[in-house]
N, C-alpha and C positions, 0 to 999 in steps of 0.2 A: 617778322613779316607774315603777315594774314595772306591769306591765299585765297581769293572771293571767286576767280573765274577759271574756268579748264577748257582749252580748245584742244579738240580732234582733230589729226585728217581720218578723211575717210576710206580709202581704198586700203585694205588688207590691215586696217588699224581697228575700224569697228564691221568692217565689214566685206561684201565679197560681190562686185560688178561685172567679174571677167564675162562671164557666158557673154553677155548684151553687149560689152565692149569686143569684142572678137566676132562675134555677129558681125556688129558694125562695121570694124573694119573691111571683113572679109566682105561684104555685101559694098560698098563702097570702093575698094580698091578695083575688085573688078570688072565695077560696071566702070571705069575710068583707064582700063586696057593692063594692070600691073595684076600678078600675082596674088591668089588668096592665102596672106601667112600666116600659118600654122598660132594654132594657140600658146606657145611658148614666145613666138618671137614678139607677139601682140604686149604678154602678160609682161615685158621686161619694159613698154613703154608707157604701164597705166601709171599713173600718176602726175605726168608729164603731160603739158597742155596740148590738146588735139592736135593743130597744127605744126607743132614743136614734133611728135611724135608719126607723124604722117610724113615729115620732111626727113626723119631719123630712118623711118623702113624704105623710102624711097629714093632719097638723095633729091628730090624734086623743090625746087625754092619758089617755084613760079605761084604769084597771087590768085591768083587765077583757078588757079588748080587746087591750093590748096581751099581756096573757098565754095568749090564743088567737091571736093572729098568732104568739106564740111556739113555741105548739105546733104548730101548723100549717108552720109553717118547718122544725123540727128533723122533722115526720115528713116532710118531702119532702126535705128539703138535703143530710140527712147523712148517708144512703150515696152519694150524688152527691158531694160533697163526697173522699170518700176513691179514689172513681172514676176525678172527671175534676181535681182537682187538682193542677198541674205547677211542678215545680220550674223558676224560670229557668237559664236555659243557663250551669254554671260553682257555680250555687249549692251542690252535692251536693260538687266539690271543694273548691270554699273553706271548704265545714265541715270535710269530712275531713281540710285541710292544716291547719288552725287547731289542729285535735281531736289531731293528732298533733305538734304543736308544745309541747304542753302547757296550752292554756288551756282554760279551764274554758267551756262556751257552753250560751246559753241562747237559747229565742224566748218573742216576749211577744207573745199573741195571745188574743184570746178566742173563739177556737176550740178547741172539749174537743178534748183531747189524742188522742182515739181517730182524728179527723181526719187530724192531724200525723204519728202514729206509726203507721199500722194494722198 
């Protein structure tokens, strides 16, 4: 078997989003009246979709709510996000050697792409 393609994720695999995702939250939760949680309890729900992860710290299931913690997330997170965002050390080559070896590579993140690529 030939091996033509490599997909990533991206949180804590190529790289490192916590600051901007914990901003987020923390800026978001409590303009919405809950608790600002600590950077640990934040870092255990990255990789898990927004909503999914906002319903996980809060116990809160209401649509409603989560689609204002949503908004409120993305207007604080995501020029921070393209900011302070770092690649791990080696990450940047192992794409580049991979990318010139001929395989085809991808990352699988649910972070909008303007993030990833700015």
């Amino acid at each position: 078997m030939d091996l033509q393609a490599v997909l990533f994720d991206f949180d804590y695999t190529l790289g490192d989003a916590t600051d901007s995702i914990v901003a987020g939250f923390q800026y978001a939760m409590t303009r919405l009246g809950w608790p600002a949680p600590d950077r640990e309890t934040v870092r255990h729900t990255v990789g898990y979709m927004l909503a999914d992860s906002y319903t996980m710290l809060t116990g809160d299931t209401d649509p409603e709510h989560i689609e204002r913690f949503l908004a409120l997330f993305a207007e604080h997170s995501l020029e921070l996000q393209i900011a302070t965002t770092v690649l791990f050390p080696g990450a940047a080559e192992l794409l580049h050697d991979l990318h010139g070896r001929g395989f085809q590579l991808g990352i699988v993140s649910s972070k909008r792409s303007t993030s990833l690529n700015p």
